[in-house]
LOLOLUM-791267 format. One record per residue (C-alpha): x, y, z; residue in one letter; residue number from 1. Coordinates in steps of 0.05 Angstrom, whole numbers, plus 5000, padded with zeros to 4 digits. Example, Ala and Ser with C-alpha at 12.3 -4.5 7.8 and 13.67 -1.06 7.14 Angstrom:
<rs>
- 5246, 4910, 5156, a, 1
- 5273, 4979, 5143, s, 2
</rs>
This chain:
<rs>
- 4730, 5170, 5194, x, 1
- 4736, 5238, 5161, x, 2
- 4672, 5274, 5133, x, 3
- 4663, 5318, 5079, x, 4
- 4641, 5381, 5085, x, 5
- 4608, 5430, 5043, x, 6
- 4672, 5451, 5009, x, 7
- 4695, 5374, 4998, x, 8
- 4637, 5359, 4964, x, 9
- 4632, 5426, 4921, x, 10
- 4706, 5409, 4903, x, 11
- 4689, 5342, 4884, x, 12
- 4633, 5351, 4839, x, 13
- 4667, 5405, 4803, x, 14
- 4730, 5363, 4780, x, 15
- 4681, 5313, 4764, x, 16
- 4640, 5357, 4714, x, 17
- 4706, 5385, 4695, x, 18
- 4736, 5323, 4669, x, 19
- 4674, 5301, 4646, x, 20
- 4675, 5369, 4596, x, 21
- 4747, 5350, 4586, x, 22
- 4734, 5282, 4561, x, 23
- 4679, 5299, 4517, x, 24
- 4720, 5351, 4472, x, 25
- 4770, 5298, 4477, x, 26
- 4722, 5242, 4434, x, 27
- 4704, 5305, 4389, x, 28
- 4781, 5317, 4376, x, 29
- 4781, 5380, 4406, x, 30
- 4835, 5357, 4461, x, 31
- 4893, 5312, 4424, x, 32
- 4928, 5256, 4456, x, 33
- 4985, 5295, 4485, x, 34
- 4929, 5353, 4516, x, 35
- 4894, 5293, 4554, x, 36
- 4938, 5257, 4574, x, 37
- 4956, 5301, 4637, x, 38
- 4890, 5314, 4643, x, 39
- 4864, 5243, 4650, x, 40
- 4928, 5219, 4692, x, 41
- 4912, 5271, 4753, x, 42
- 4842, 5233, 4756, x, 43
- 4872, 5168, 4759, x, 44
- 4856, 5146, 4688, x, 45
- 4916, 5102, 4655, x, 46
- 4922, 5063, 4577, x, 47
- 4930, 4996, 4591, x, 48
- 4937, 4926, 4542, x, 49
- 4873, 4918, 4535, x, 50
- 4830, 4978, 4571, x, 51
- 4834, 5042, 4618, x, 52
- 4853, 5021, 4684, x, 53
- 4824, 5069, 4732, x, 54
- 4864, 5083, 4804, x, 55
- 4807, 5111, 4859, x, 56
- 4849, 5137, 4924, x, 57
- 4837, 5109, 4994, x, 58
- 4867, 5164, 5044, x, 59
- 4905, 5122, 5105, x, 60
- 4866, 5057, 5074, x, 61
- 4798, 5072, 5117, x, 62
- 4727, 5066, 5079, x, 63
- 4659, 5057, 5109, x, 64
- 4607, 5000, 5084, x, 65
- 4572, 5049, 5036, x, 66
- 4641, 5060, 5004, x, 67
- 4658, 4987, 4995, x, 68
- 4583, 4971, 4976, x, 69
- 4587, 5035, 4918, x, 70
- 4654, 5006, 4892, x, 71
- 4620, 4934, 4889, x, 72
- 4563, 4972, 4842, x, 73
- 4606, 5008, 4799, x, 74
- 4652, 4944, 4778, x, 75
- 4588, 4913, 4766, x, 76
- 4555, 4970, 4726, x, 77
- 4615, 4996, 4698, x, 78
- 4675, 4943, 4696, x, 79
- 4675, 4869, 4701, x, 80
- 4652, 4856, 4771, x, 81
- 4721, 4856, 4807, x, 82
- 4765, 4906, 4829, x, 83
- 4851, 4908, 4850, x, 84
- 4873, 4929, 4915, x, 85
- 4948, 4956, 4902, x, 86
- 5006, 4961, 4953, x, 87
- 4993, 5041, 4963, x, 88
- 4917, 5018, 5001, x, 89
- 4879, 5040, 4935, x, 90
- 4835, 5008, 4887, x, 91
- 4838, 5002, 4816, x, 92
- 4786, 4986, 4756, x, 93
- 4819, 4952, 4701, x, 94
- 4767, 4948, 4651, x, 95
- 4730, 5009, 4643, x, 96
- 4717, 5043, 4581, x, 97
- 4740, 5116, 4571, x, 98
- 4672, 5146, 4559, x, 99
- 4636, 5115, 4625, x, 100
- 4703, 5149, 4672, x, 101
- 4662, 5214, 4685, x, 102
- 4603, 5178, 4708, x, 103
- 4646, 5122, 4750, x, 104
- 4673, 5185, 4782, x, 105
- 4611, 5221, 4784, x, 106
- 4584, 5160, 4825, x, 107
- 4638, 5151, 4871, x, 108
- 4634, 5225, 4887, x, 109
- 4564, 5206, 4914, x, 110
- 4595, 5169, 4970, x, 111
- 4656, 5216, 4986, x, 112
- 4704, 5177, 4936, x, 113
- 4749, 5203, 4883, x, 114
- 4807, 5193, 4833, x, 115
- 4846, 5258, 4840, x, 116
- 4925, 5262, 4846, x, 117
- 4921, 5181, 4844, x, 118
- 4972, 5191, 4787, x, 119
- 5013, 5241, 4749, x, 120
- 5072, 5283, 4774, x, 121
- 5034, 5309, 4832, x, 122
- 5028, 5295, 4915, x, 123
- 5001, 5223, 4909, x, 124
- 4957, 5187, 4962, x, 125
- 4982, 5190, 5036, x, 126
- 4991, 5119, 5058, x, 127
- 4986, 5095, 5137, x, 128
- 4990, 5036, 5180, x, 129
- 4930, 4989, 5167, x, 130
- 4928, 4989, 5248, x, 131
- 4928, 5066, 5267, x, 132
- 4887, 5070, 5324, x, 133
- 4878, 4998, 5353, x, 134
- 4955, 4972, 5357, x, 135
- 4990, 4984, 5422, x, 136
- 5055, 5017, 5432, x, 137
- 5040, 5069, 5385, x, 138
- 5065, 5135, 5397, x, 139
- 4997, 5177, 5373, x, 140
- 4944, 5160, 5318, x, 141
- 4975, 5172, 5249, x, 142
- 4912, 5179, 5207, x, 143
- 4889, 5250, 5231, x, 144
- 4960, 5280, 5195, x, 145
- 4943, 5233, 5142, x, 146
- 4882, 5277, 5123, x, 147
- 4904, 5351, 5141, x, 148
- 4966, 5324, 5082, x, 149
- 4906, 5310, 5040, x, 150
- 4879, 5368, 5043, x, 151
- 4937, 5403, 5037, x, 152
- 4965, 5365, 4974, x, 153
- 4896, 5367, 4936, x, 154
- 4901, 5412, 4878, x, 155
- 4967, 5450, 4907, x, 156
- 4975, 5502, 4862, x, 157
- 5056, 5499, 4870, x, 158
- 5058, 5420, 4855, x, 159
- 5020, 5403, 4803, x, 160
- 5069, 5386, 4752, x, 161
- 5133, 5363, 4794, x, 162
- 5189, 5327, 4761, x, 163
- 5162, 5256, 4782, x, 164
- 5099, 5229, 4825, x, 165
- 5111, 5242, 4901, x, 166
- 5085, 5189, 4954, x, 167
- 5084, 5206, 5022, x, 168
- 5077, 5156, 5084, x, 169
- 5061, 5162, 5161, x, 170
- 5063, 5123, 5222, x, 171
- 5057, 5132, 5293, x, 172
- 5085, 5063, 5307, x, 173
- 5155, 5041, 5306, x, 174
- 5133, 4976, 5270, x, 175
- 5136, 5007, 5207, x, 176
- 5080, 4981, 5164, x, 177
- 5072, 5030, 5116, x, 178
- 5147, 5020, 5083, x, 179
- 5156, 5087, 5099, x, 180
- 5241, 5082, 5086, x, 181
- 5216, 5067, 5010, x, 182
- 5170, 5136, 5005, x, 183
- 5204, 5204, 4982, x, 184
- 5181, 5230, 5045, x, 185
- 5175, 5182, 5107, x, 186
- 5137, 5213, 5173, x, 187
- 5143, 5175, 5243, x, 188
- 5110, 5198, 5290, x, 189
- 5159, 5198, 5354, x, 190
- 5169, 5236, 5421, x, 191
- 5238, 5273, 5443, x, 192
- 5261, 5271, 5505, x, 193
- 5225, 5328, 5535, x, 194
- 5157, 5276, 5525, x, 195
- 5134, 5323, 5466, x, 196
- 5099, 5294, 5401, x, 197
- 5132, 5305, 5335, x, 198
- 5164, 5274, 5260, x, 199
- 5227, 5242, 5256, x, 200
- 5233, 5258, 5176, x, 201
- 5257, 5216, 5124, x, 202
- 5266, 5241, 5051, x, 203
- 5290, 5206, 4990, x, 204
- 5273, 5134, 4993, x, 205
- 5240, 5101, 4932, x, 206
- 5243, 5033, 4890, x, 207
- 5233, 5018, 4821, x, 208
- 5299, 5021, 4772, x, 209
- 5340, 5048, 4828, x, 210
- 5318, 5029, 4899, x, 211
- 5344, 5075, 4958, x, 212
- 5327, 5079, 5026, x, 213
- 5300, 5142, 5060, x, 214
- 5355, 5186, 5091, x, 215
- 5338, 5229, 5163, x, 216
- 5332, 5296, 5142, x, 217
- 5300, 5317, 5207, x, 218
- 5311, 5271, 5282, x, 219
- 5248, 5311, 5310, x, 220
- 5198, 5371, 5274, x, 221
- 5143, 5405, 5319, x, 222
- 5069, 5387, 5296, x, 223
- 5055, 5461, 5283, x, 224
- 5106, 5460, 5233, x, 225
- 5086, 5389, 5194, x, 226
- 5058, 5440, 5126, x, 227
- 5110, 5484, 5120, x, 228
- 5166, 5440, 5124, x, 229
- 5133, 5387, 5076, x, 230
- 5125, 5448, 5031, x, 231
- 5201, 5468, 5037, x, 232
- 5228, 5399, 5013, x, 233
- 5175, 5393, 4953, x, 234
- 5192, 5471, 4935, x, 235
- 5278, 5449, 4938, x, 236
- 5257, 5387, 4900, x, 237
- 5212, 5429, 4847, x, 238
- 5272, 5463, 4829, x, 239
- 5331, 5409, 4841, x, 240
- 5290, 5358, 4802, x, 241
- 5313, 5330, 4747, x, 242
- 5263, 5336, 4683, x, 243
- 5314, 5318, 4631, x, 244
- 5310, 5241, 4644, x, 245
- 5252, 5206, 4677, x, 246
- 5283, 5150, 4704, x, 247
- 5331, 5205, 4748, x, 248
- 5270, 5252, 4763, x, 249
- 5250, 5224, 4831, x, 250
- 5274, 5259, 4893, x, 251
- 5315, 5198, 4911, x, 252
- 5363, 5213, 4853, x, 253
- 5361, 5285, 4875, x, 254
- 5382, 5281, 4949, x, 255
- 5440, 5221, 4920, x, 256
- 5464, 5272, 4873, x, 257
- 5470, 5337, 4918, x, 258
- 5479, 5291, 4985, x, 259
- 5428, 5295, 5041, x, 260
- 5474, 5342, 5080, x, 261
- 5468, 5400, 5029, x, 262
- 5389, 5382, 5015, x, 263
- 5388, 5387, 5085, x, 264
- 5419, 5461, 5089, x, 265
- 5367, 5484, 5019, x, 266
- 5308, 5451, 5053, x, 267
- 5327, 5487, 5123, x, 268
- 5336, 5552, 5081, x, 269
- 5275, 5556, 5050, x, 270
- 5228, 5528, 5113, x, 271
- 5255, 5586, 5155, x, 272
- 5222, 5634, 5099, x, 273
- 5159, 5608, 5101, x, 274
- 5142, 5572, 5167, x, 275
- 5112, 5626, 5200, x, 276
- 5054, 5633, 5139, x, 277
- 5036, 5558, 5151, x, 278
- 5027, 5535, 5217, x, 279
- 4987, 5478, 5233, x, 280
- 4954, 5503, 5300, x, 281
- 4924, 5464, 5351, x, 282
- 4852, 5478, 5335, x, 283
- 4855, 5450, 5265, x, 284
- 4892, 5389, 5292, x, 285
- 4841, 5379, 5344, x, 286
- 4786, 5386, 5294, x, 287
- 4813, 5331, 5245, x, 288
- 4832, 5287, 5311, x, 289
- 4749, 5294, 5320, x, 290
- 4737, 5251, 5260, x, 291
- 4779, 5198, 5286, x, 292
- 4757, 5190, 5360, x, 293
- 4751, 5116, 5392, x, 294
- 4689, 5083, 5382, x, 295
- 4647, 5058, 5442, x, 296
- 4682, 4992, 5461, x, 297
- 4641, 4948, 5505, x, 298
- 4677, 4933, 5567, x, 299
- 4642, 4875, 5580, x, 300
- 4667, 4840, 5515, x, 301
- 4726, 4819, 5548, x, 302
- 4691, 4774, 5600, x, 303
- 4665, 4730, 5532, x, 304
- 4691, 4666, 5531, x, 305
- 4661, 4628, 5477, x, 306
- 4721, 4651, 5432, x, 307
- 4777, 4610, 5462, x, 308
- 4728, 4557, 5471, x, 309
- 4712, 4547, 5387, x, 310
- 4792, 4551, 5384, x, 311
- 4784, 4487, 5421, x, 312
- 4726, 4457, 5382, x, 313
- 4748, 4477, 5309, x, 314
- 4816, 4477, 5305, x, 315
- 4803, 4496, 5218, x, 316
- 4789, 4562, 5260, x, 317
- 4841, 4557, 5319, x, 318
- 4889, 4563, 5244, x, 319
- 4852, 4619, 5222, x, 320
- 4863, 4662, 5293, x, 321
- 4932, 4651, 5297, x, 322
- 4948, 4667, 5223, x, 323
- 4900, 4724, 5209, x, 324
- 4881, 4757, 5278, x, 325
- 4922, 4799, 5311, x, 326
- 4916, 4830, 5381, x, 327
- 4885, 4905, 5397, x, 328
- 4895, 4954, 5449, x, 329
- 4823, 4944, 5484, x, 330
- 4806, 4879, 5521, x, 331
- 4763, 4835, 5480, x, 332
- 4774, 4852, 5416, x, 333
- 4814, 4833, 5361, x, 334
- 4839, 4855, 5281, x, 335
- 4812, 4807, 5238, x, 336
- 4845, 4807, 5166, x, 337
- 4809, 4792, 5112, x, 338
- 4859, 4762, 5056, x, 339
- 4852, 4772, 4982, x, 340
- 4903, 4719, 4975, x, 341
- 4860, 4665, 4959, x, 342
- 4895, 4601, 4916, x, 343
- 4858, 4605, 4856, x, 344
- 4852, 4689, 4853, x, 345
- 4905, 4741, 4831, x, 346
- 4937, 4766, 4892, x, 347
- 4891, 4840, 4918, x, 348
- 4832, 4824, 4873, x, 349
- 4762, 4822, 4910, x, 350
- 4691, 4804, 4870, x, 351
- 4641, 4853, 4870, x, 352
- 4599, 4797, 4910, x, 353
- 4654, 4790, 4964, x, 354
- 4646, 4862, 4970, x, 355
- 4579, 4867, 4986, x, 356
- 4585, 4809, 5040, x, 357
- 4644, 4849, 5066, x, 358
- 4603, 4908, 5070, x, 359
- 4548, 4876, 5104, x, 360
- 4601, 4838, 5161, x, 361
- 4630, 4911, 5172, x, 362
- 4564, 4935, 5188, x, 363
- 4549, 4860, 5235, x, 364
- 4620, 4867, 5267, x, 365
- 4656, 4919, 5247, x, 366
- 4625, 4983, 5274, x, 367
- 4616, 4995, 5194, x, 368
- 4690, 5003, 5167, x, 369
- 4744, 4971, 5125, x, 370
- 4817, 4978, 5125, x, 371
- 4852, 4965, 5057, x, 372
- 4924, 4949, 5078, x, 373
- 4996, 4956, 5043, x, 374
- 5000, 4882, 5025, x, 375
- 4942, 4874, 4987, x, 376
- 4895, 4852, 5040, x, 377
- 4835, 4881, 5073, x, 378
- 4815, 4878, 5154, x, 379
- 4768, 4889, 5211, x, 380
- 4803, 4937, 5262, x, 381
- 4745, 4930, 5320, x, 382
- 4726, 4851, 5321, x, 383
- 4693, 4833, 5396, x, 384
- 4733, 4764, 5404, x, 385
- 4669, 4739, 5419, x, 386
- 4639, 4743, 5342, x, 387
- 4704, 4722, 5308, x, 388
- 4673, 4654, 5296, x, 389
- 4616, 4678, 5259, x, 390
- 4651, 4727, 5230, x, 391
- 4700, 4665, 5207, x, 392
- 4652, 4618, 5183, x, 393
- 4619, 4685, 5134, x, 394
- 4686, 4695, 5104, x, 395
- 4707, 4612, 5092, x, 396
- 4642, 4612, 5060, x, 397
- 4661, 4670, 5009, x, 398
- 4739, 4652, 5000, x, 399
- 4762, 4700, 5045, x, 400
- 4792, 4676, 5103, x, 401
- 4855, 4635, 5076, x, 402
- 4899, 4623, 5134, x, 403
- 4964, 4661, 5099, x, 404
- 4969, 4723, 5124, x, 405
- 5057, 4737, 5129, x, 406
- 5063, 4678, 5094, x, 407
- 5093, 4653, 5022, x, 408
- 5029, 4653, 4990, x, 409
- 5016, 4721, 5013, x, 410
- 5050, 4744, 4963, x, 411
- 5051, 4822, 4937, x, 412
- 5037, 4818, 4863, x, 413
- 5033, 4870, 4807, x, 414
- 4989, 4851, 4753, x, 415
- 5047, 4844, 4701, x, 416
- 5036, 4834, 4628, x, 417
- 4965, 4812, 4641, x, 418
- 4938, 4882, 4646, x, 419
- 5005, 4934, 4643, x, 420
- 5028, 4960, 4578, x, 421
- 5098, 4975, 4623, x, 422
- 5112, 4906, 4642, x, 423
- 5167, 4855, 4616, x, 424
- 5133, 4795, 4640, x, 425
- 5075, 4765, 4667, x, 426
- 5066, 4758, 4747, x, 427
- 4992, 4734, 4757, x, 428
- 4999, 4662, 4730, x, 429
- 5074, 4664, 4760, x, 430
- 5034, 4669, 4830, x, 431
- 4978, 4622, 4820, x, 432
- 5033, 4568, 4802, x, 433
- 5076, 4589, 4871, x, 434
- 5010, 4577, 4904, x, 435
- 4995, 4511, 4874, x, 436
- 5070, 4492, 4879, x, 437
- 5062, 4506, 4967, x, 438
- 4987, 4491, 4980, x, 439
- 5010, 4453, 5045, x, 440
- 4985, 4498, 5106, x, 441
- 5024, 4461, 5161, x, 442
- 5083, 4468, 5111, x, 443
- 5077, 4547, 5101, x, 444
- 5072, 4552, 5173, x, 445
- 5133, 4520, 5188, x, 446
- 5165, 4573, 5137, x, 447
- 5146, 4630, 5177, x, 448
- 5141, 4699, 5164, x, 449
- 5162, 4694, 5088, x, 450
- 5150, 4759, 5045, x, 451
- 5157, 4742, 4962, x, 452
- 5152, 4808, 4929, x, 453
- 5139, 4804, 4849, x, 454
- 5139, 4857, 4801, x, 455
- 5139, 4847, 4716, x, 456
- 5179, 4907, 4708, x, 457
- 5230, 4956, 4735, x, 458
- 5174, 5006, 4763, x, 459
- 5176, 4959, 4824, x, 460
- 5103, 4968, 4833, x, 461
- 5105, 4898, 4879, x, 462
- 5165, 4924, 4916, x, 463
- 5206, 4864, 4901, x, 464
- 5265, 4897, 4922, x, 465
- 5247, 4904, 5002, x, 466
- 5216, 4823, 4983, x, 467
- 5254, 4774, 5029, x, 468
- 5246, 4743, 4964, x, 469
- 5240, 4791, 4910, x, 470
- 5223, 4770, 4834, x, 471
- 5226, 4816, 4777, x, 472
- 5202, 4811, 4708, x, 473
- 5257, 4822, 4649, x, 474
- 5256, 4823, 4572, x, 475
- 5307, 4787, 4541, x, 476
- 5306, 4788, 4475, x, 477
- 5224, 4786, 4475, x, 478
- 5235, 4729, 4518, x, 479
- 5197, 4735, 4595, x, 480
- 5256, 4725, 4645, x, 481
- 5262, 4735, 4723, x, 482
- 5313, 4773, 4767, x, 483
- 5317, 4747, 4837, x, 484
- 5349, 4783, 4903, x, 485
- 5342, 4760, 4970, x, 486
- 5338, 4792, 5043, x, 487
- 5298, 4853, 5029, x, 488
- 5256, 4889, 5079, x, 489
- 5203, 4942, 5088, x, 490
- 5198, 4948, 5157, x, 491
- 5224, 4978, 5217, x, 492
- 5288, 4936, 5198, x, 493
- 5293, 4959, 5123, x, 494
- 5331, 4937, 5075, x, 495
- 5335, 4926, 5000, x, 496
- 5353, 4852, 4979, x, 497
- 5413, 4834, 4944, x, 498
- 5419, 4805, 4869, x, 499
- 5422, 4737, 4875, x, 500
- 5448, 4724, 4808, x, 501
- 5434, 4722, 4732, x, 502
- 5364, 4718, 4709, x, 503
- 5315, 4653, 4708, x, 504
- 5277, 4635, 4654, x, 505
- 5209, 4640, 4663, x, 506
- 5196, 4557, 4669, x, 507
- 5250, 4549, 4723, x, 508
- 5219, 4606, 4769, x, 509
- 5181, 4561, 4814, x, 510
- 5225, 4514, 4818, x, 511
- 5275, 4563, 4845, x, 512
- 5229, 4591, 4896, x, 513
- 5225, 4516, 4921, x, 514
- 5314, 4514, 4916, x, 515
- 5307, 4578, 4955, x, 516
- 5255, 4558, 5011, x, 517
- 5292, 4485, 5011, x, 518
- 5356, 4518, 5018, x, 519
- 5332, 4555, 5087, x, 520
- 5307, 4504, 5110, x, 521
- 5378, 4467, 5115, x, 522
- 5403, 4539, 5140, x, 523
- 5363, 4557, 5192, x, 524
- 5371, 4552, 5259, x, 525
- 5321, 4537, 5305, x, 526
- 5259, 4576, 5289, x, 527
- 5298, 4622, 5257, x, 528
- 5263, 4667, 5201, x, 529
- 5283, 4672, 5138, x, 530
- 5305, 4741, 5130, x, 531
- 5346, 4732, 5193, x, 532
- 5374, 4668, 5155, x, 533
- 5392, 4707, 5090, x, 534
- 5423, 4761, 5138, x, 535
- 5469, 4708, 5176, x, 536
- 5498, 4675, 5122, x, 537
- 5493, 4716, 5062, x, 538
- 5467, 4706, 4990, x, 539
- 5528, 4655, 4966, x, 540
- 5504, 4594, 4994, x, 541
- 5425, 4601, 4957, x, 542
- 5467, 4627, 4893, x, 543
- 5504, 4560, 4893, x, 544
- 5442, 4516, 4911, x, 545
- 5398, 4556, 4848, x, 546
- 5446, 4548, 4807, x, 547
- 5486, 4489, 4819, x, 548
- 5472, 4449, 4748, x, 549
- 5477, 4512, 4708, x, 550
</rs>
């Protein structure tokens, strides 16, 4: 993974003692509300119901053992001893109190963490696939063009203060598992038909109040060019953007209101006046590739066979293997995920204990690194297939190896009225109840691959509208109730789901998840899943099932 250098680390430290000066004439009234705010949102810090909530940035999702064992410290020292894993592979503190943030940050600095451009109207955290680097079929590691867009974006002079928040994704996989159609700028990584590497380019995709998927603004863009076009769509934006109206400031209402065709022509414009002064040359992208080599496999780690032999002998395990491991590129080895989708817990939180037990089975297994991934789960990328069953029975004894991973109960969750002063509704005890209501294993496997998505207001932050099922929070005269659309998709296949029809109170919503999954069920063809279902034969018949005594 990628080290800091001198300069990181001088960067680092001096935002740190510059907020920390920033907050302090802020308590002394020196700094009013409306002065800090900016100030406190480009390091991550947000108001919340009933605290802060601080958001600490995870480039691509990767973090070493002394990274997860310094973030299971500071929730101890500084928060309540847990910490949230969102859908954008970063972490969040919901309980810490204003005057320890320069310290939290101070401390995570220590370990090459930090908080900046994790909100406000800036370049936001590049997100990746959770298996960059270990998956086959993929087209070239995504993660080293995650970081040279890191350090690009950080403290951009020209992007600071852009109409709205910016989120850029990358992938070098055509299983899309970064949502990258639902990012203002999507970047696959693909090959044209001469055999060279480049980006296919999406722009304009988003969610929240007005979901839109990404449009092609570019089939294939040389790698020595990646900067300078990136820069020419956020400089078209930075000027097209709307500031009048928040909810129309994205780039996705931009490129609907001027048409991707004449974006197009403005972004094309202004790249040809500035590619030439920001060329990513080979030697840099060599140099970032050399933080992200392979790590010394063991070729004899194939020959082990003691791992299909416990599949034989604990079959509580053989479940665990087919529902949470997933193959790698090298023989022997496997991606283990670790899910934070226990019954009992809100979906993405981990314990500050589980993290230091993940921390020390990284070290045991893992060749010392953890992948936070866009669902709200963690995993191993570099497993020998040989130590999956100890590495099993660690994480059953800690609550972290439920058997759910792509299933109902792996549901995407914001934390909803529980925590956000945005939200409409709750979502948190919404979920527990969904898992109580389908705590039958053999049951959700049957279901399939079944993505609920649920949000507690229109900022989307669960994605419910790419959920096969999606459920969003609404106010209703102070009243919590729930918006449901079905067939919605983040992947390779995307596709926002479609209303299913007026709004559920909030004591009927788990009861119409069950007239939903009961409703496939009768639907489906053989084996078929349940987006493919939806797809087939449309939203009417689930409509009529939901709300047949209505």
């Amino acid at each position: 993974m990628y080290q800091y250098d001198k300069y990181d680390q001088a960067m680092i430290d001096q935002r740190v003692a510059q907020y920390r000066d920033q907050t302090r004439r802020y308590l002394a009234g020196e700094l009013n509300e409306e002065q800090f705010r900016p100030l406190r949102l480009q390091n991550g810090l947000y108001v919340q119901i009933h605290a802060p909530m601080l958001r600490m940035a995870v480039p691509y999702g990767l973090m070493s053992s002394t990274q997860i064992r310094k973030i299971a410290d500071v929730s101890r020292k500084y928060d309540k001893g847990y910490v949230h894993f969102t859908t954008r592979q970063n972490f969040q503190l919901n309980w810490p109190a204003l005057e320890t943030v320069p310290d939290i940050l101070a401390e995570f600095a220590s370990v090459q963490m930090h908080a900046i451009q994790s909100s406000g109207n800036c370049i936001r955290n590049t997100t990746s696939d959770q298996l960059a680097g270990v998956c086959d079929g993929e087209v070239e590691d995504p993660r080293p063009y995650g970081e040279i867009i890191r350090q690009w974006s950080t403290f951009h002079p020209e992007f600071a203060y852009l109409p709205r928040k910016f989120k850029i994704a990358i992938v070098g996989n055509p299983d899309d598992r970064a949502a990258t159609q639902v990012h203002d700028i999507g970047l696959h990584l693909v090959k044209n038909h001469e055999g060279e590497v480049g980006f296919e380019v999406l722009v304009g995709g988003g969610l929240g109040r007005t979901p839109i998927l990404g449009k092609q603004i570019r089939p294939f863009l040389e790698k020595k060019d990646l900067l300078s076009y990136l820069e020419a769509i956020l400089r078209v934006y930075n000027r097209l953007g709307r500031r009048d109206n928040k909810y129309k400031a994205r780039i996705k209402i931009t490129v609907r209101e001027h048409g991707i065709n004449h974006i197009r022509e403005l972004v094309e414009a202004e790249w040809v006046e500035i590619r030439d002064q920001l060329e990513l040359d080979q030697k840099e992208i060599d140099r970032v590739k050399g933080f992200f080599t392979e790590p010394e496999y063991e070729v004899t780690a194939a020959e082990d066979d003691s791992f299909a032999k416990m599949q034989v002998e604990d079959k509580n395990f053989a479940r665990w293997v087919k529902q949470n491991v997933v193959a790698h590129k090298k023989p022997g080895y496997k991606v283990a995920y670790i899910s934070l989708k226990a019954p009992k817990n809100p979906p993405g939180d981990v314990s500050a204990e589980q993290l230091d037990v993940i921390a020390d089975l990284a070290d045991e297994f893992n060749m010392g690194e953890v992948r936070s991934t866009h669902t709200q789960n963690l995993l191993f990328s570099d497993v020998k297939q040989g130590d999956l069953y100890a590495l099993w029975l660690r994480l059953e004894t800690e609550e972290l190896a439920t058997p759910n991973i792509d299933t109902l109960t792996d549901m995407i969750c914001c934390p909803g009225l529980d925590f956000c002063g945005l939200a409409n509704a709750t979502s948190i005890p919404l979920a527990k109840e969904i898992n109580e209501r389908f705590d039958d294993l053999d049951y959700l496997y049957d279901l399939g691959d079944l993505k609920v998505k649920m949000s507690g207001c229109m900022n989307g932050c669960a994605h419910q509208s790419v959920g096969h099922i999606g459920i969003l929070g609404v106010d209703k005269k102070g009243e919590e109730w729930y918006q449901f659309t079905l067939g919605g998709s983040s992947e390779a296949d995307a596709s926002l789901g479609q209303r299913l029809g007026r709004a559920i109170p909030k004591d009927d919503v788990v009861d119409t998840v069950s007239t939903l999954v009961d409703t496939y069920l009768e639907l489906r063809e053989q084996d078929e899943p349940f987006l493919n279902t939806v797809r087939r034969v449309g939203v009417d018949p689930f409509k009529e099932r939901v709300y047949a005594d209505n």
